[in-house]
Every structure is written in structure tokens, then in C-alpha cells.
N, C-alpha and C positions, 0 to 999 in steps of 0.2 A: 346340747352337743356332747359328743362322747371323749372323755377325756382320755390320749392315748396313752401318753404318759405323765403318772401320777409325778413322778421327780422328775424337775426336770432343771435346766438354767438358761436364764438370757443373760449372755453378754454385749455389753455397746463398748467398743473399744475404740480406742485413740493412742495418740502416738507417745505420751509419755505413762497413763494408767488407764486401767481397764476397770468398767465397772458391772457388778457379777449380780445376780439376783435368782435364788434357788427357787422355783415354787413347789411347796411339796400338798398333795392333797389327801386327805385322809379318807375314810371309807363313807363319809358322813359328806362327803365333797366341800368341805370346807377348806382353803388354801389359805396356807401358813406361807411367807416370805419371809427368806433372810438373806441381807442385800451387804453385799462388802466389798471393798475398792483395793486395788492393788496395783503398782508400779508395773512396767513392760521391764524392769533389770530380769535377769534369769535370776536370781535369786527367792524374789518374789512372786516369779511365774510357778517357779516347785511348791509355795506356799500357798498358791491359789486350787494347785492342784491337787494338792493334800487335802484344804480344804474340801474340794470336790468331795473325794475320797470319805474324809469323814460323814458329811452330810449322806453318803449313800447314791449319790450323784453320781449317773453314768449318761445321760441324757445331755448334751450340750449346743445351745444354738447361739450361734453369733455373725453379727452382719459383717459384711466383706467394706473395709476402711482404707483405701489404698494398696498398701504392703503392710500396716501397722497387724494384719490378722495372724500373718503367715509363721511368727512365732508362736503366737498360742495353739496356733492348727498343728505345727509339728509337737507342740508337747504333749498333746490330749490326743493324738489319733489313733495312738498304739493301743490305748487302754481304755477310750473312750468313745461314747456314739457323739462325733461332731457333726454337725448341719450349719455350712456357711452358705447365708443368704445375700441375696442384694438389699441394699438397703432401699429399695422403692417397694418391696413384698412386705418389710416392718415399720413402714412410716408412722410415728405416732401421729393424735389430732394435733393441731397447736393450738398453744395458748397451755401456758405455767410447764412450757416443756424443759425437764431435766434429766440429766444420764443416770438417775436412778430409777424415773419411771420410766426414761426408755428401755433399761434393761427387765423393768416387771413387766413394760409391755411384749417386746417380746420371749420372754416366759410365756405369759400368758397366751400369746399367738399359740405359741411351741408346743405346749400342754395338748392342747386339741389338734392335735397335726395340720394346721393350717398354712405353716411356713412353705415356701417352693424352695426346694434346696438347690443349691450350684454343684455344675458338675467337677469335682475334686478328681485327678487321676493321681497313680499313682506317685510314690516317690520318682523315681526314676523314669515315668513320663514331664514329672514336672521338671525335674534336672535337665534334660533334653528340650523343652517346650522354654525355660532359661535362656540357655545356649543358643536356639533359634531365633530369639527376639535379641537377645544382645546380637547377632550378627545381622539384623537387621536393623537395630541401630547404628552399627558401624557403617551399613549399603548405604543407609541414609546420609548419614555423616561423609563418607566418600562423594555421594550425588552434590551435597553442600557445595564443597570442595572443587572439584569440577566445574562446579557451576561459577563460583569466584575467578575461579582460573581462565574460563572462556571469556569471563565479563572485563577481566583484564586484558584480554588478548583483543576484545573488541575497542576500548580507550584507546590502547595503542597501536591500533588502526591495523592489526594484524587478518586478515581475512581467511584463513586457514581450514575455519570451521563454517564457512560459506564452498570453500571450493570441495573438502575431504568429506568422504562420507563419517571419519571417525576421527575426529581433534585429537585422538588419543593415542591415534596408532602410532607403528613405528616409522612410518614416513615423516607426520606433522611434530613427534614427540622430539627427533632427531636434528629436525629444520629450528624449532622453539629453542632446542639445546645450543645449536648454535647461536641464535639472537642471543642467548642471553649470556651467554660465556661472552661471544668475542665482542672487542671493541669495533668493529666495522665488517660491514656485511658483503661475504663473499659469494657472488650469485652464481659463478661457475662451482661453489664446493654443495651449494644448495643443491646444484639441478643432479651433482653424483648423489645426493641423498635422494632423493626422487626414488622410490622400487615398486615393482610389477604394476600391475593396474594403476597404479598413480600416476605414471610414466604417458599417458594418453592427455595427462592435466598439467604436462609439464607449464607449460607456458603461464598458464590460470596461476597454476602453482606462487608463482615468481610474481606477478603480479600481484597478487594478493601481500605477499611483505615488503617488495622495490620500496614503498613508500613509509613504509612501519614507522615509527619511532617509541621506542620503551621507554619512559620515566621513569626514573631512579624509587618513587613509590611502588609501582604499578611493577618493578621489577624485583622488588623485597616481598612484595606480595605473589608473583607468580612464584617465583621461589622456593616460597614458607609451604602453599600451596598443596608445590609440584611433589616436596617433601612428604608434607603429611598424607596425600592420596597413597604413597607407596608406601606409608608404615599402614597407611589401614588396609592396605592391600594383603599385607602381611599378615596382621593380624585377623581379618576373616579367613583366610588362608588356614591358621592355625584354631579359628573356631569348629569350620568345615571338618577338617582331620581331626579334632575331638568329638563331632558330632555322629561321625562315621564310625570312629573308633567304639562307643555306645553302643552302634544298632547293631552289632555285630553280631550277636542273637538273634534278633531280629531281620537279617539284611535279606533274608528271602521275600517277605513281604515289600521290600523297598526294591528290587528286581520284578519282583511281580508286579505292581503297579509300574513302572518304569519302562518294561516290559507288553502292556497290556495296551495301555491309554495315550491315544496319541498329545506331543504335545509336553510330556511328563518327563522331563527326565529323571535319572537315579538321585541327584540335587534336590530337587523341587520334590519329590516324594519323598526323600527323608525329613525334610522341611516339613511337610505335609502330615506326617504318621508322627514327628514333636509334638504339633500342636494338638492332633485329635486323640491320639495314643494309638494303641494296640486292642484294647478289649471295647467293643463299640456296644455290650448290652446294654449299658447304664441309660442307654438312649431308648426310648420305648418305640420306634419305627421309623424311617426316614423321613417323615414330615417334623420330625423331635429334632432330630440331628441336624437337617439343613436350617430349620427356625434357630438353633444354638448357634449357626456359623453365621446369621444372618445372611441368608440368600434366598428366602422366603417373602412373599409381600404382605405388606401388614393389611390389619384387618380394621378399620375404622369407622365405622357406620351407625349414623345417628338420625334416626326420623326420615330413614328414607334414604337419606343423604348420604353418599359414600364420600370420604374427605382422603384427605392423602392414602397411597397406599404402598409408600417406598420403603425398600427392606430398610431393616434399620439399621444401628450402627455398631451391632455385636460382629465379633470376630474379623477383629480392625488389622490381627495380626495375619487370619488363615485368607483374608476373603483378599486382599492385592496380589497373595500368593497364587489364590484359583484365578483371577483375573489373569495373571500374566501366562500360565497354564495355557487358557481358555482363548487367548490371543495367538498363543503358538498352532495348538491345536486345530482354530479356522486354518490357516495356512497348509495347512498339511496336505502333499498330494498323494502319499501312500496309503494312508489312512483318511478319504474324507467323509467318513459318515460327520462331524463335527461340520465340519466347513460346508454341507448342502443343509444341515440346520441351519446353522448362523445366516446363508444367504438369506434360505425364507424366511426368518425374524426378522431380519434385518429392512427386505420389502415393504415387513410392517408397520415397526415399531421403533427404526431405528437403528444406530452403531451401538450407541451405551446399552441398551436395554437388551439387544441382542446378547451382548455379548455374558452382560449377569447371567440372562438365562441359558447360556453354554455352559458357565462356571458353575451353575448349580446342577442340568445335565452330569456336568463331570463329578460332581461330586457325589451324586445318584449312585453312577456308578462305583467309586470308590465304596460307601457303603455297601452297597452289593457284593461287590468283589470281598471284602474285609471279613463282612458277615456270615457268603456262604464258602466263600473261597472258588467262586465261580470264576473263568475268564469272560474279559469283556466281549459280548454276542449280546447286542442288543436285540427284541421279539422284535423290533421295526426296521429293521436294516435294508431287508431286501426292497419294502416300501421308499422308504428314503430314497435308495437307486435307483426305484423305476422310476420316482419323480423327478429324480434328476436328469436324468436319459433327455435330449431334446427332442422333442414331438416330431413325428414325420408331417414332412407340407402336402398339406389337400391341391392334387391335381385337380386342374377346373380344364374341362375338356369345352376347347370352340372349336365353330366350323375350320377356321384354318388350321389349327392341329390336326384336326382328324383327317382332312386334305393331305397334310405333309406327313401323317402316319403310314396313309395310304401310297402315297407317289413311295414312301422308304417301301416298302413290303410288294411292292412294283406290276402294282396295280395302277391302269388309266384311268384317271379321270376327268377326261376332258368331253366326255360324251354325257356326265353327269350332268343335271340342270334340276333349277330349285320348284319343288312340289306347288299345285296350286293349295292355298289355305284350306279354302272351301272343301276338295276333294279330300283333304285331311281331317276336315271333321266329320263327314259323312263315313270314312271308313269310322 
């Protein structure tokens, strides 16, 4: 094999040192190794990268360990070739496995360009693709929350989230406010809290709490709850407007998809342009790109035999994003080229499977759009509509129609009478 680069380093890194191994090969292909361990303090990181420096080392490959990477990747990127891999592309063999031969091995990988690298963007997609997933920790941690809150309102027999379409609105938040401030339950000051469309539930309303009782637990807990839902409200609140405040260079592209694709709004596409970035070359064609989001099906076949073929579990952050996208999108009545696919998948394959392959549809397009700077006009649209159109019904013409055709268009037929067979077939 051709070795691509003669200098090169593995590192295997962990959370308190990292361990480094140069391999250098001379003209004679003989590889010399010099392998040296060093702390994650930033002090020691500028020493490893001096190191670097001296040895002649511009070549760097190390496998992705958590977050334990993300320091060494900012100090070496400016000034160096880094390649962060997964570590299932450098697994060494086992048996006598240690972090110094894991870092010769892969050197060694590395040397021969063997490694598959990860796609790294830039700074400032990474800053934003941060931002995205911390305020997606926070959805989550709000959904938590909520979820506590109802489970209390169910113990104490509150039924609120049985009759309202939204436990959370301002009718049921307003009715809960009262349970739990007053000492005794006023059902004439509930039913003035009752507003617009809720007002048709009055009755349901009220019966759903006549019987309630809060426990002194169960009401420290809706509480604490009710409390922390509205600081995280707050504070995605405040991630959103910095995440907005970012694209701002950007926000034509975040209009443009917003714009374009049913289904998307200006939210969920800057969401969307976080996590994949802005510059989509680094991908070599859309079967690269959607295989990296994980909305691809896998490929597993052995003797014949084809075994699972479920996309897998990359792009944990981008793909509930496309999903929930891809859920708005069927729905859509101004736009349904989305929603006459999803039915016919759906005929076939089901709700879930449908719906993945909507999300990965949509994200077709998003590359397209990104790539050529195209607007959404799918080359199948007009097909799609005709199939959708309902078929006209085959008129079956009988004797008595064509009787009642006649009597309308007011011709007699009462002088008509039925042919002999025989003379029918002889004509």
C-alpha cells in the first residue's frame, strides 16, 4: 500500500491524558515511532503541540472520545491537518490492548490514508449546532416537567387534561392557579374563567375538578413544577434570540427554506442549517449527506440473506427535527405535494416508515436547494397531482338506462319490443 503520509500522529485520548505516537517513515519505508503522553491541562496541551511542531508533524489523526476531543481539535486546527474519526474505523485487535499501541495503531491506519474522517464544520457552525442541542435539552427538560405536572394532576383526581385539548393553556393554567392558591373551591369563579372555545366544555369543565382533592405533596410538587416549566420557558426563549441573533448573515437561507418547503418554519430551519451548516461540499452527493443524517436504510446482507435494514442511529439531534418537519408537512393543505406521498407510503408501509421517508424526501430537497440555490419544484409534481385527482366512475350502460335516456330526450318507446336471438345471429 502507498503510504500517503510519511509523518504523521495517532492520538487515543481520554479525559484526564492523551496518548500521542508520531510515525515517521523514511525513503527506505522504514517507520521509526515516538510515542509520548501528556495531561488535557492547557498547559500541557501547548506542550504537546510544540512537540508536534518540533518533530515536523503536521498530519494529525485522533478518534472522537466523548467531548474529551474537543480541546485538542481547537488547539491543532488552525495550524494543523486534524482527522477526528469514530472510534469503530480504529478499533484495534484485542488481546495485550494498550493506549500506546492504540495510538501506533492508529498512526499506522493514518499513514496509508485508511482512516474515514468525520465531518468537522466550522467554528461558528459549531457554536450554533451547541446552542441548538443545549435548547433541545432544555424542550426535553420542559417535556419532563410537564409530564410530572399532569401525573400530579392525575393523583389528585383533577381531570382537566381529559376534557382540554391543552393542559397548559390559559383556560386549565388559570383554573390549576386557582386549586392551588385557594383554600376552597369556588365553581361560579371557575366557570368565569372558562374562555372562547372552552366555553362549549363548560359543564365537562367543572366536573372534571367538583371532586379533585390536592395533597399537600402532590401540591409542593405541582408547584416546584409549574415554576421551573416557566424558567425553561425563559430561558429557550433566550437561546432562540441568540441563535437568531448568529444567522444574521445568514438569515436569507433560513427565509429561503422557511419560504420554500412546506411544513418548515423560520425556527425549525434555523435549527436545521445549526446542525448541518452552511457549506454542504464536504459531502460527496446526497446519498453521503442523508447516510450522515441517518435516514438512509442500511445495507446488511450476508449469503443471500438480507437481515435488518433500519436506518441507524446517527443524527439523534437533526433526524426528530426532520421528523416533526415531515409530520407538519403531510398535513399541509396549500402545499400538498408532501401529504399525496405520505398517503401512498403509508397504503404501504405504514405510519412510521412513511413518515421517515417524507423526512428524508425533505431533506433531498434541502440539499438541493442549499447546493444549487434552486427553489422547491419537484421534476414529479405534476405526476403526483394527476395521481391524486379521484378517477372518474365507469358508466355501465343497461337496458333500463338506456330506456330512461330515451323517454328524457322524448322519444316513445312503447312500440319497441325485444329482437328474436336467432335473427340476431344470423344478421
Amino acid at each position: 500500500m502507498k503510504i500517503v503520509y510519511p509523518i504523521c500522529c495517532g492520538v487515543d485520548v481520554h479525559k484526564n491524558t492523551i496518548v500521542a505516537t508520531i510515525a515517521a517513515t523514511g525513503k527506505n519505508l522504514i517507520t521509526r515511532y515516538t510515542t509520548a503522553t501528556f495531561s488535557t491541562l492547557a498547559p500541557d496541551l501547548l506542550r504537546f503541540r510544540n512537540w508536534l511542531t518540533e518533530h515536523n508533524c503536521r498530519n494529525v489523526c485522533m478518534e472522537s472520545t466523548g467531548k474529551y476531543w474537543i480541546p485538542v481539535y481547537n488547539l491543532l486546527e488552525d495550524a494543523f491537518n486534524v482527522i477526528l474519526t469514530h472510534p469503530k474505523y480504529v478499533r484495534a485487535i484485542k488481546g495485550q490492548k494498550t493506549d500506546k499501541k492504540d495510538s501506533k495503531w492508529i498512526a499506522d491506519l493514518f499513514k496509508f490514508d485508511l482512516v474515514r474522517s468525520s465531518y468537522i464544520p466550522t467554528k461558528e457552525v459549531r457554536a450554533l449546532r451547541d446552542l441548538s442541542r443545549y435548547r433541545f435539552k432544555l424542550v426535553c427538560m420542559r417535556s419532563a416537567e410537564k409530564n410530572r405536572y399532569q401525573n400530579s394532576m392525575t393523583v389528585s383526581n383533577v381531570g382537566l387534561g381529559s376534557v382540554l385539548t391543552d393542559p397548559f393553556g390559559r383556560t386549565s393554567t388559570d383554573i390549576m392557579a386557582h386549586l392551588l392558591s385557594s383554600q376552597s373551591y369556588d365553581e361560579e369563579f371557575c366557570k368565569s374563567l372558562i374562555r372562547k372555545s372552552a366555553k362549549v366544555k363548560t359543564e365537562k369543565i367543572l366536573d372534571s375538578i367538583r371532586h379533585s382533592k390536592i395533597e399537600p405533596d402532590q401540591h409542593l410538587k405541582m408547584r416546584l413544577a409549574y415554576g421551573h416549566i416557566n424558567e425553561l420557558n425563559e430561558k429557550i426563549v433566550l437561546v432562540e434570540a441568540e441563535i437568531f441573533n448568529r444567522l444574521q448573515p445568514h438569515y436569507n437561507k433560513v427565509r429561503f427554506l422557511s419560504s420554500q418547503l412546506p411544513g418548515i418554519t423560520e425556527l425549525s430551519a434555523a435549527l436545521i442549517l445549526c446542525e448541518i451548516g452552511f457549506d454542504l461540499s464536504p459531502f460527496d452527493d446526497q446519498r453521503h449527506f442523508i447516510s450522515w443524517a441517518g435516514l438512509s436504510p442500511a445495507s446488511n446482507e450476508s449469503a443471500n440473506k438480507k437481515k435488518s435494514v433500519r436506518i441507524s442511529k446517527a443524527g439523534k439531534y437533526l433526524k426528530p427535527l426532520l421528523v416533526q418537519c415531515a409530520l407538519a408537512a403531510v398535513k399541509s393543505k396549500s402545499q400538498p405535494y408532501f401529504a399525496i406521498k405520505y398517503a401512498a407510503i403509508k397504503r404501504r408501509r405504514g405510519h412510521k416508515k412513511a413518515i421517515i421517508a417524507i423526512a428524508r424526501m425533505m431533506l433531498v430537497c434541502i440539499y438541493k436547494m442549499l447546493s444549487t440555490g434552486e427553489c422547491f419544484n419537484p421534476t414529479d409534481i405534476d405526476m403526483v397531482f394527476s395521481f391524486a385527482k379521484p378517477k372518474e366512475k365507469r358508466v355501465v350502460i343497461t337496458v333500463d338506462s338506456a330506456l330512461d335516456y330515451l323517454i328524457s330526450q322524448g322519444y316513445d318507446v312503447s312500440s319497441l319490443a325485444k329482437a328474436d336471438p336467432s335473427v340476431l345471429s344470423v344478421v
